[in-house]
C-alpha positions as CSV (number, residue, x, y, z in Angstrom):
1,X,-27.7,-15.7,20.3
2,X,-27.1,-15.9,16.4
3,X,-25.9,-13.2,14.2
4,X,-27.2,-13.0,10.4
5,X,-25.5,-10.9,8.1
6,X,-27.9,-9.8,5.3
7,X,-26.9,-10.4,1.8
8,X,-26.4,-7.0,0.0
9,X,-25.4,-8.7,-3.7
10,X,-25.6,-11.3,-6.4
11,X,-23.4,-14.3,-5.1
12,X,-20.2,-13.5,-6.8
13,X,-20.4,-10.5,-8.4
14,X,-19.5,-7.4,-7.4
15,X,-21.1,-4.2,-8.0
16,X,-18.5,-3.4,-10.9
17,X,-20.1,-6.2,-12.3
18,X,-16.9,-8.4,-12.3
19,X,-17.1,-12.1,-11.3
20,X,-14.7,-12.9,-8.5
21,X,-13.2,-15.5,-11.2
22,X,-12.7,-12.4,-13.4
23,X,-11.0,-10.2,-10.5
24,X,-8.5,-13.2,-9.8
25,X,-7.7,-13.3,-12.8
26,X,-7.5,-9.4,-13.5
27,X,-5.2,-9.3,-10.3
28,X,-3.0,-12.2,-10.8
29,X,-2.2,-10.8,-14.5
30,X,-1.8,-7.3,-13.1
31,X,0.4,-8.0,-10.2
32,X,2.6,-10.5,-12.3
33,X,3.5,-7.6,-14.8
34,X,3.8,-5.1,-11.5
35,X,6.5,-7.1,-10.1
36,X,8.5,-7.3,-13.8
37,X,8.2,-3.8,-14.0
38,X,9.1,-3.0,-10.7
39,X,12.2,-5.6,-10.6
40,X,13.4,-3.6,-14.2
41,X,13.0,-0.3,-13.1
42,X,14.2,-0.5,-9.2
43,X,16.7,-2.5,-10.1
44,X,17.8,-1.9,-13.6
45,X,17.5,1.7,-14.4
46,X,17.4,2.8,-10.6
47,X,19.8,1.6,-8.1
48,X,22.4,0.6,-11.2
49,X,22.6,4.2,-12.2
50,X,22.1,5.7,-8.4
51,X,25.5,5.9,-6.5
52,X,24.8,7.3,-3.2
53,X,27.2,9.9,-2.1
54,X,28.9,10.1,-5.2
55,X,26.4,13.1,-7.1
56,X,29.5,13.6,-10.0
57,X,29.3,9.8,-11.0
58,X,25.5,9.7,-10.7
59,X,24.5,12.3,-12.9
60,X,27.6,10.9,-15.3
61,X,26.0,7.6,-15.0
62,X,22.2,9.0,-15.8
63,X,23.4,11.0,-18.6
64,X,24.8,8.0,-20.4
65,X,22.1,5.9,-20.0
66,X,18.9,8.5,-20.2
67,X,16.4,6.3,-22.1
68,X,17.3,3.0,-19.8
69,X,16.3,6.0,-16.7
70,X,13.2,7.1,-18.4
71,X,11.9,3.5,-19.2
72,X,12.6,3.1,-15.3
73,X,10.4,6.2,-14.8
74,X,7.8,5.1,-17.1
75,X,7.8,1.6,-15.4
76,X,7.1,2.9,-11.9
77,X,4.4,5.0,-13.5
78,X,2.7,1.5,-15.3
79,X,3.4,0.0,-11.5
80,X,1.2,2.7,-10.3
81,X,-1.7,2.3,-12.9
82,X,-2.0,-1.4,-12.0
83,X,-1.7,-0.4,-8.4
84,X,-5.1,0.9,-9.1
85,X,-6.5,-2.1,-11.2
86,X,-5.2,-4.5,-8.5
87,X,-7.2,-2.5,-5.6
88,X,-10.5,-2.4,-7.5
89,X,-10.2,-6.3,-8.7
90,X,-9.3,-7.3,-4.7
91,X,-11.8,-5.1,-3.6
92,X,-14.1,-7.3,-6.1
93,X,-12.8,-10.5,-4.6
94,X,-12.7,-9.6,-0.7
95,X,-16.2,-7.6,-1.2
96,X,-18.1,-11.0,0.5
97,X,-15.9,-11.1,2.8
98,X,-16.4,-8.0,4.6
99,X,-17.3,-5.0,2.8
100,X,-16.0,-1.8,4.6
101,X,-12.7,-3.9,5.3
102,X,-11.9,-4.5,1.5
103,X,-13.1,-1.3,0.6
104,X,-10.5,0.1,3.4
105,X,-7.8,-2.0,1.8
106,X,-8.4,-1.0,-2.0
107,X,-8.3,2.6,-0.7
108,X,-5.0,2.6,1.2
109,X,-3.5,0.5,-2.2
110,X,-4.6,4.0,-4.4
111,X,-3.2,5.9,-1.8
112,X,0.4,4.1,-2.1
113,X,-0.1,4.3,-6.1
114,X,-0.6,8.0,-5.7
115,X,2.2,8.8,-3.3
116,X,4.3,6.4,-5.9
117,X,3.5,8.7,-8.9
118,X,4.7,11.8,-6.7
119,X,8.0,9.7,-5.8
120,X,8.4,9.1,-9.5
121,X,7.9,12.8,-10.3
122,X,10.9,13.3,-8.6
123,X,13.3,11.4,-11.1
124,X,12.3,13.2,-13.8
125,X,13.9,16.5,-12.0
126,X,16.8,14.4,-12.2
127,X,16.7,14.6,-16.2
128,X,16.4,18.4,-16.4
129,X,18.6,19.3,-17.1
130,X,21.6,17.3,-15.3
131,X,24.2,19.9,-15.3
132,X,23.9,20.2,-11.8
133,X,25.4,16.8,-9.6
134,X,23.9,18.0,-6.6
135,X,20.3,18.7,-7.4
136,X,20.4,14.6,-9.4
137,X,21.4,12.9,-6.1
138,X,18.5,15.3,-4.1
139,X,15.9,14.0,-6.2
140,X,16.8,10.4,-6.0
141,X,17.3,11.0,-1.9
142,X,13.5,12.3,-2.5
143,X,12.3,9.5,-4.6
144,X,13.5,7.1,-2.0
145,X,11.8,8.8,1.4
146,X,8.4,9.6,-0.5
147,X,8.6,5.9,-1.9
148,X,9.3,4.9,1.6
149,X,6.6,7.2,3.2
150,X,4.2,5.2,0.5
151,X,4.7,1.7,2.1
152,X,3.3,2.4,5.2
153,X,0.0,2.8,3.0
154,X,1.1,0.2,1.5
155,X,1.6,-2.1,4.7
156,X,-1.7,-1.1,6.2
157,X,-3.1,-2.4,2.7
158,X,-1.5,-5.5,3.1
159,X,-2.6,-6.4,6.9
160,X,-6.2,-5.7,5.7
161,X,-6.3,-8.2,2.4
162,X,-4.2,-10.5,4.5
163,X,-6.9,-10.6,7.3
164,X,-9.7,-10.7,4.6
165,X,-7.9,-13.9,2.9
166,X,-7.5,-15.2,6.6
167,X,-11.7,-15.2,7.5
168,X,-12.4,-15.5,3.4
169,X,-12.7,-19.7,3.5
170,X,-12.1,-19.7,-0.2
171,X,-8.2,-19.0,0.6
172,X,-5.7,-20.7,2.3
173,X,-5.4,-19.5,5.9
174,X,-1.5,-19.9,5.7
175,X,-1.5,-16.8,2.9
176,X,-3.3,-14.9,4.9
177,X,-0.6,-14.9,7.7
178,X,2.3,-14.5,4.9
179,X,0.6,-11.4,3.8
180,X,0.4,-9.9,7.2
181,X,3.9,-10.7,8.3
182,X,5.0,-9.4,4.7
183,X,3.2,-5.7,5.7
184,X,4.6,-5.9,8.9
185,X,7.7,-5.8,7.0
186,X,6.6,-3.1,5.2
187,X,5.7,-1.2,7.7
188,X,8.8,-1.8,9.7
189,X,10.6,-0.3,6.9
190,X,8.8,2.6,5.9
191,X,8.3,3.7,9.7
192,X,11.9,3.0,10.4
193,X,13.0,5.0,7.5
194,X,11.0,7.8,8.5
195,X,11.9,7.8,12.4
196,X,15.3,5.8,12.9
197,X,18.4,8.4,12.0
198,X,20.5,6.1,9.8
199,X,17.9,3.4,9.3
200,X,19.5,0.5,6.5
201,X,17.5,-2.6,7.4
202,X,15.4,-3.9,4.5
203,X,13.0,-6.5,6.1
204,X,10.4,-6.7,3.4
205,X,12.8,-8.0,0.6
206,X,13.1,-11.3,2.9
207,X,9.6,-11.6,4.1
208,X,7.6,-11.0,0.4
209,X,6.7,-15.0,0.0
210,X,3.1,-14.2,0.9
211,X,2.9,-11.6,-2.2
212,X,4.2,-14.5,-4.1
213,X,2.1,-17.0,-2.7
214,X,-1.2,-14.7,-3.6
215,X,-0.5,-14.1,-7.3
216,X,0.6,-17.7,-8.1
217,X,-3.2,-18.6,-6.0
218,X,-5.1,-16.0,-8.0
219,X,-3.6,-17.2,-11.5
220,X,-4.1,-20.9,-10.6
221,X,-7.0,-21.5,-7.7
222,X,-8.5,-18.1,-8.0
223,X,-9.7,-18.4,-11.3
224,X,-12.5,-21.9,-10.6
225,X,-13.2,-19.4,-7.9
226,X,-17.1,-19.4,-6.9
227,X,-19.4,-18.9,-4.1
228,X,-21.3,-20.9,-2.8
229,X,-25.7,-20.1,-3.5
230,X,-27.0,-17.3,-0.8
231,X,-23.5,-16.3,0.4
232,X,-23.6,-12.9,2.2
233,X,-21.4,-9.5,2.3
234,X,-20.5,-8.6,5.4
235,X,-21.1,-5.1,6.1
236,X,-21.0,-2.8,9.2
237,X,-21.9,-5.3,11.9
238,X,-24.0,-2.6,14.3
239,X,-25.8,-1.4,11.4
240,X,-26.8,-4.6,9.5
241,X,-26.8,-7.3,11.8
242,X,-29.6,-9.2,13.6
243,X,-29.5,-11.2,16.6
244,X,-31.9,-14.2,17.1
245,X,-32.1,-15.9,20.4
């Protein structure tokens, strides 16, 4: 028996109208300003000015340093937009690949954008109008569970894209397994947060190399990126396909 998959669009080119070249590139860019962002405002204006335990000194801390805090907000805000342009560019680039899965994949990444805005709404509570200790240490102890909550959208984002770069043949098979044992990671986090009292492991800072891997591919290889005359879209395989003896 042989299965055909039917072509459903121009070789290359998405419905968007996007060339895959274009949504490498689009992507690469994006998710290299994401991780700046993220690294300033998680690390910079978040954690440096969060003391757990200690609400006095945090809202002390926050108070003298309220415009490094908001340019943290505003940074996880940006991280979210680009969430967004990174699931419509991958969904461009994973589109011939299999259609329904990429689609899958772009969705779960606006889902962990959206739950990311609400975790950033959160801080700003922290701002108004800090004259109470108590309520500033609550909303960063809220920020980081609805933060957490969003990787496991995250996570099931990155097991779908890391399959699709797996079966793609225009990617390296090895980043496809780095992505999927990076959203293990982050799935083993955000699940672990959620259901283990006292959870403190953080496997997904030590298992990101795939995320790495995929930008610095996307800048570099992803960009000469082109698909080879009469390639097909896979689509739903008991709707579309055809068997042939």
């Amino acid at each position: 028996m042989k299965t055909v998959f039917h072509p459903t669009s121009a070789p290359g080119v998405s419905h968007a109208g996007w060339s895959m070249r274009t949504a490498s590139l689009i992507a690469g860019i994006a998710l290299l300003l994401m991780t700046v962002l993220a690294v300033f405002a998680n690390f910079a204006a978040f954690e440096a000015l969060i003391t757990p335990g200690d609400a006095a000194r945090t809202a002390r801390d926050i108070a003298g340093s309220e415009t490094l805090f908001r340019w943290g907000v505003g940074a996880f805000v940006l991280v979210a937009v680009l969430d967004v342009v990174v699931a419509g560019a991958l969904l461009t680039l994973f589109e011939p690949v299999h259609r329904s899965l990429a689609a899958m994949a772009a969705w779960f990444r606006i889902a962990y954008a959206a739950v990311l805005l609400v975790a950033a709404a959160q801080l700003v509570t922290a701002l108004d109008p800090l004259n109470d200790p108590g309520q500033v240490l609550r909303a960063a102890g809220a920020f980081t569970i609805i933060w957490h909550v969003g990787l496991v959208f995250f996570s099931v984002h990155l097991l779908l894209i890391g399959y699709l770069a797996y079966r793609s043949g225009f990617m390296p098979r090895v980043i496809g397994i780095l992505l999927v044992i990076a959203g293990l990671g982050y799935l083993a986090d955000g699940l672990g947060l959620m259901l283990v009292p006292g959870y403190s492991l953080d496997i997904a800072m030590f298992i990101f190399a795939g995320e790495v891997v995929l930008i610095f591919w996307l800048l570099i290889s992803g960009r000469r990126l082109t698909i080879r005359p009469g390639a097909a879209t896979r689509t739903e395989p008991d709707r579309e396909r055809t068997a042939q003896p």
